[in-house]
N, C-alpha and C positions, 0 to 999 in steps of 0.2 A: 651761214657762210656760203656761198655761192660757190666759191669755188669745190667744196666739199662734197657735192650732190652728187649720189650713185643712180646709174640709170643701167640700159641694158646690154651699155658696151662693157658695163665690169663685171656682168653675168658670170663667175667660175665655170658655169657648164659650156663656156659658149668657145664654140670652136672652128678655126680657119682652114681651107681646102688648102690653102700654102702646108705640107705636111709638116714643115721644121719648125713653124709655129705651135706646133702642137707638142713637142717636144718637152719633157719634164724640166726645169730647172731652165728652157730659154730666157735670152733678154726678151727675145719683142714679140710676143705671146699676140694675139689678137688684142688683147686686154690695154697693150700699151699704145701700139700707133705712132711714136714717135717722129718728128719733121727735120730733116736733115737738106744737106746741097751736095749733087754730085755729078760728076760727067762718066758714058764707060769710058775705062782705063785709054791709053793710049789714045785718044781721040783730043782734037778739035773741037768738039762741039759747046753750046754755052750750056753751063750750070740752070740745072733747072732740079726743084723741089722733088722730093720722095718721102717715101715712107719708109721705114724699117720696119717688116712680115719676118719674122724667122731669121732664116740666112739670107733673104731677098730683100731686094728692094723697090715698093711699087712707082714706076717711072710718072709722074704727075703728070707731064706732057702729054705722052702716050694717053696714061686713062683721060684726059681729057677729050684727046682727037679719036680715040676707037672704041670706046666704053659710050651708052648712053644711061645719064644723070637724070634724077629729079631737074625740074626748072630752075629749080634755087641754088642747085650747087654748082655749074657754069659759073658762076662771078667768083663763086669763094677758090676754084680750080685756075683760074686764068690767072692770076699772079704768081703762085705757086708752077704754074707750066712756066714761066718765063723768067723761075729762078728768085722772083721777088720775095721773100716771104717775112719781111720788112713789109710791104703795103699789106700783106695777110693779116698776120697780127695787127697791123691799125685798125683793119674793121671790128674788135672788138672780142666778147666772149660767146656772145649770139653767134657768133660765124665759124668760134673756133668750136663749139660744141655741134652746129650743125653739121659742119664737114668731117668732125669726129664721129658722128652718130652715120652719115652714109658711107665713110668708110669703111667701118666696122660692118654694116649691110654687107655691103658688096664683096669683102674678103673673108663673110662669115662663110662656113657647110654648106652646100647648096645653093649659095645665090646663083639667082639667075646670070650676075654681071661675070661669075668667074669666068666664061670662057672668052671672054674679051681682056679680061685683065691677065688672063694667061699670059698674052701674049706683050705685057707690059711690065712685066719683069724682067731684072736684073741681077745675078750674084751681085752678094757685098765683095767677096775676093773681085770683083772684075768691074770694080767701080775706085775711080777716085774721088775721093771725098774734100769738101772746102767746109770752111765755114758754116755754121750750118744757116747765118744771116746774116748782114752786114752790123758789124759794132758799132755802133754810134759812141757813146760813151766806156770809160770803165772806173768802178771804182771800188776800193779794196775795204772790205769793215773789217771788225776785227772782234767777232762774235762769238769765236770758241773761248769760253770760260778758262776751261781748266790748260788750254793753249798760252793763252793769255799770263795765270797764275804762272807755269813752269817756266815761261820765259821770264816773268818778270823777276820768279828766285833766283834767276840767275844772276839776276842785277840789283836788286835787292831785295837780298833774303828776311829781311823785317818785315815788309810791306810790299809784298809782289803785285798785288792788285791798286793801281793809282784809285784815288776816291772816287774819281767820276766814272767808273767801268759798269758800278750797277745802275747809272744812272741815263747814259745817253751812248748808243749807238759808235761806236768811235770808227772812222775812217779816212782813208787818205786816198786822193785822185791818182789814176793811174793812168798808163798809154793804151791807146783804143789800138794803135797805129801796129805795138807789139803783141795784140791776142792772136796765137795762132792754133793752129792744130798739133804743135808740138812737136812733128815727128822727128826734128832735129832741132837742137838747142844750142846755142853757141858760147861758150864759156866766158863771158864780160871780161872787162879788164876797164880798172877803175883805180883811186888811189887807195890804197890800205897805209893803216898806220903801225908800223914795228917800235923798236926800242932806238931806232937812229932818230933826230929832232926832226929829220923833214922825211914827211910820207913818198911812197913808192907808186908809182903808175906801173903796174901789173896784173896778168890773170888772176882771177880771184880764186885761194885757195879754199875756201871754205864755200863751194857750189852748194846750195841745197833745194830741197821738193818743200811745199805747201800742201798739203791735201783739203783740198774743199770744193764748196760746190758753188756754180754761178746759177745767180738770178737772171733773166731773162725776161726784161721790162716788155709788154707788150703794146702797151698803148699809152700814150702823149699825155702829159701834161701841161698845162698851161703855164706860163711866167708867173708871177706871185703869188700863184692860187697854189695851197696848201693842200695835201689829200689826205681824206679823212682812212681811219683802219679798213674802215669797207671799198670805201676806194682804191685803196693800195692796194689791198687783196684782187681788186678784181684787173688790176695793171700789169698781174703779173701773168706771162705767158707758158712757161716752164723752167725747170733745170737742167743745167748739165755739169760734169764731171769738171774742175780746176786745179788746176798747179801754178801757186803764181810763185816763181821760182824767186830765191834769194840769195843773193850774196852777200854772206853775212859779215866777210871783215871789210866788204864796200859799205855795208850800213852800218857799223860800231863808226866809222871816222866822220860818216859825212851824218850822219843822223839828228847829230844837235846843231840847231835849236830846229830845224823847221821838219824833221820826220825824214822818210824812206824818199829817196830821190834813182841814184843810177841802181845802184842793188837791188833794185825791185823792178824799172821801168824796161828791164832787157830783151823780157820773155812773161807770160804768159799763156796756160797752155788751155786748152777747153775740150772734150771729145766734142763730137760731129753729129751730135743727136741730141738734139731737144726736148725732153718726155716733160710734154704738156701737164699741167697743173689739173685738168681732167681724168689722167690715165693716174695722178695720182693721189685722186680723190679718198679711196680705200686705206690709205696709209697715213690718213690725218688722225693726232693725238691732241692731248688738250697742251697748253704749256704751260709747265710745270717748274716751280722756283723754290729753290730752299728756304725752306721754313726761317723768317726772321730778313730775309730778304726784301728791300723796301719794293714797292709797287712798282710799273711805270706812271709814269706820267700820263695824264687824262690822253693825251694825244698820240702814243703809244700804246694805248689801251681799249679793248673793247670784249663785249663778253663772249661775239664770234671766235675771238684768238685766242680767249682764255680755253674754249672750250674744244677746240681744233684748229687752233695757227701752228701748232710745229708738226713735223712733217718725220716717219721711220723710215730715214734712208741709212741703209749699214755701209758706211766706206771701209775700203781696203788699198790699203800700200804695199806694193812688192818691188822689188830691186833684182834685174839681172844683172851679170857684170860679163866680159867680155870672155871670160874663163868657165864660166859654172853652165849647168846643162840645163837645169830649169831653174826659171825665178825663186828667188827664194820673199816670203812674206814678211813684212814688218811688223804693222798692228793694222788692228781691224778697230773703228769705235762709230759712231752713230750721230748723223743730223739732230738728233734727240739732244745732244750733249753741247748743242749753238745756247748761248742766252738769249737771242735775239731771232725772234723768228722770221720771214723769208717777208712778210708782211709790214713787219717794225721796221726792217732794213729800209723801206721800199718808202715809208709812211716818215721816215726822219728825215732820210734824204728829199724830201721834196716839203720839208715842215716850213721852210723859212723861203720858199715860191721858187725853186732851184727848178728847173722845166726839166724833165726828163721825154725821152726820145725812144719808139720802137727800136728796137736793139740796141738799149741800155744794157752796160753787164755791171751787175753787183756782185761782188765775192763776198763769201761771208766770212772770208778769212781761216786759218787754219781749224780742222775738228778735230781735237784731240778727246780723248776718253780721259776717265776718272784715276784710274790704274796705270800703275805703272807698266813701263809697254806698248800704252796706246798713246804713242805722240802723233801727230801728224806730220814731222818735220823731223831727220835728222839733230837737229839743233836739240829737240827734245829725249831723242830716243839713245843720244849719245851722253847727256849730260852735257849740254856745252861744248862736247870734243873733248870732254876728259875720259869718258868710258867708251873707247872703239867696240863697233859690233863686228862679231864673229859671223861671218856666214860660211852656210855649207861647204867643205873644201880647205876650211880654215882661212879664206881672205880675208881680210880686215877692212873696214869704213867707218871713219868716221865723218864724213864728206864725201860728195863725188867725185869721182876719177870720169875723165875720158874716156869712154864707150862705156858706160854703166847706163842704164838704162834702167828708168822708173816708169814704172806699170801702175795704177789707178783704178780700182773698178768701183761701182756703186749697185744697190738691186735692195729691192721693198717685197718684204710677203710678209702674210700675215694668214691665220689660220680664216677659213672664207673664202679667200682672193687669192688671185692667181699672181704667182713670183712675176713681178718686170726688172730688168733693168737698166742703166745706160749703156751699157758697152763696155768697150776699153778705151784708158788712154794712154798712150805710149811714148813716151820720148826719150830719146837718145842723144847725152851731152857728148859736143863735139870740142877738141881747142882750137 
């Protein structure tokens, strides 16, 4: 599998003259590299491409106009300086490995380029941050297994898993127009149905978090043309952190027959860093299916994926509320615990000649863990809203309130390799 391949930017010994990079337990260690969009704070000026080093950010523009490159990396740098990084990822995985492998050069110990790129940093506190690309698409699977099961007990306890869940990828279309960075979220209002015979047009009392991660399509597909498991692997460009927020007595009224419509389509949340599918090469596993569990399908399947398509990313949920001093944490559970891996998502969606688009976004829908505890979603961790959590302080939640604020993080280590990982993602419901 291509995407898999260690070289000598995943080196553990290898180390960045950025000192915060060097830092025990950092997100963006030399090892990661991740591709973000930013302007400094308070300015005017247009969005243009960075990296995340440590606490820093290398200004792409910048190392373009005051750094000199290899011959080769000029073209791969020039879209990236002017914020493009939509025509970036079009060029391919040749291009995204090459400018991976001279970054890493030049912000390694002793390059020669440091004292040029010194002067092309940025604090992250003194940047504002967008998008980290433009979305083309969005679309929501529904790949966490045991996510899946807990919601489905709720609605029917006989049979929570429908027949087709082990069989095909399940998803539904979602708003490009709503993915945003999250930092404020606005509380929908939709119609809910009570015990009167005609439904309500009001705020939606049941707000809730998704925890999962977005796919990050890199490169174009054709109209009719189908992509094979290696092909899909090699279209993807990275991950980042998702919250596709719910409104869940908007989606019990309007749900049947055609699925998730306003309850879903309102918001969107994604952090602001993209950690390439290179930086996370180190943390590929084989995919792994319960025993007695039927196969995929030939066209879902291949022995690259069997043997490293899923991906150990540990997600975590936390909740502040407008009262408590620190965040308090929900559960923690694992990209390991998807049925479908980042490549299956990627390989279904385009099986019947659907064209996908550089910044395509795939959600892979909520990650819930095996245990009780590790839901991804209120809706899980509450029972439905019959079990309120206590948090520190003694407040209660069984839903969001109004300035409660969900917190998101993701991060991959494994004994070998050096910890990366996305950030944070933060958002605060407003009414």
């Amino acid at each position: 599998m291509s995407a898999a391949r260690l070289d000598a930017t995943h080196d553990p010994l290898l180390l960045s003259w950025v000192e915060s990079a060097n830092r025990p337990g950092a997100d963006f260690p030399i090892q990661n590299l991740p591709l973000g969009r930013f302007r400094p704070r308070r300015s005017d000026e247009p969005l243009r491409a960075g990296v995340a080093i440590g606490d820093q950010i290398l200004d792409l523009r910048l190392a373009l106009e005051q750094c000199p490159w290899a011959d080769d990396v000029y073209p791969l740098l020039g879209p990236l300086a002017a914020g493009d990084v939509n025509s970036f990822m079009a060029m391919g995985r040749s291009a995204w490995r090459r400018l991976r492998e001279a970054l890493s050069e030049a912000l390694a110990e002793g390059s020669d380029q440091g004292p040029f790129l010194e002067l092309c940093l940025l604090p992250q506190a003194q940047a504002e941050m967008a998008l980290p690309c433009r979305i083309a698409e969005f679309t929501e699977f529904h790949a966490g297994i045991h996510h899946a099961a807990a919601v489905g007990w709720l609605a029917r306890p006989d049979h929570p898993l429908l027949p087709n869940y082990k069989w095909v990828p399940l998803a539904c279309h979602g708003r490009a127009s709503s993915v945003g960075l999250g930092a404020e979220v606005r509380r929908p209002r939709g119609q809910v149905k009570g015990a009167a015979e005609a439904p309500e047009f009001v705020p939606t009392r049941r707000l809730d978090f998704e925890l999962e991660i977005g796919v990050v399509v890199g490169r174009a597909s054709a109209p009719g043309e189908p992509l094979t498991m290696a092909q899909a692997e090699d279209t993807i460009f990275g991950l980042v952190l998702l919250n596709d927020w719910s409104a869940r007595d908007l989606l019990a009224w309007e749900g049947a027959p055609l699925g998730p419509f306003l309850g879903k389509n309102f918001a969107t949340s994604i952090s602001p860093w993209i950690v390439t599918m290179e930086a996370l090469a180190p943390f590929r596993r084989p995919q792994v299916r319960p025993a007695g569990d039927p196969p995929p399908l030939p066209y879902l399947d291949s022995a690259a994926n069997r043997a490293a398509g899923a991906l150990d990313v540990v997600l975590e949920s936390w909740l502040a509320t407008p009262a408590m001093v620190q965040p308090a944490p929900l559960a923690t559970s694992s990209l390991l615990d998807a049925y479908w891996t980042p490549a299956q998502l990627v390989a279904h969606h385009a099986s019947n000649g659907c064209p996908l688009h550089p910044g395509d976004l795939l959600g892979t829908g909520a990650i819930s863990g095996p245990q009780p505890g590790q839901g991804a979603s209120l809706l899980e961790l509450t029972q439905g809203g019959r079990q309120p959590l206590t948090l520190p302080g003694g407040e209660q939640r069984v839903f969001l309130h109004d300035g409660d604020s969900v917190i998101l993080r993701g991060s991959c280590q494994r004994r070998g390799a050096v910890r990366i990982g996305f950030g944070t993602l933060v958002s605060t419901v407003r009414g």
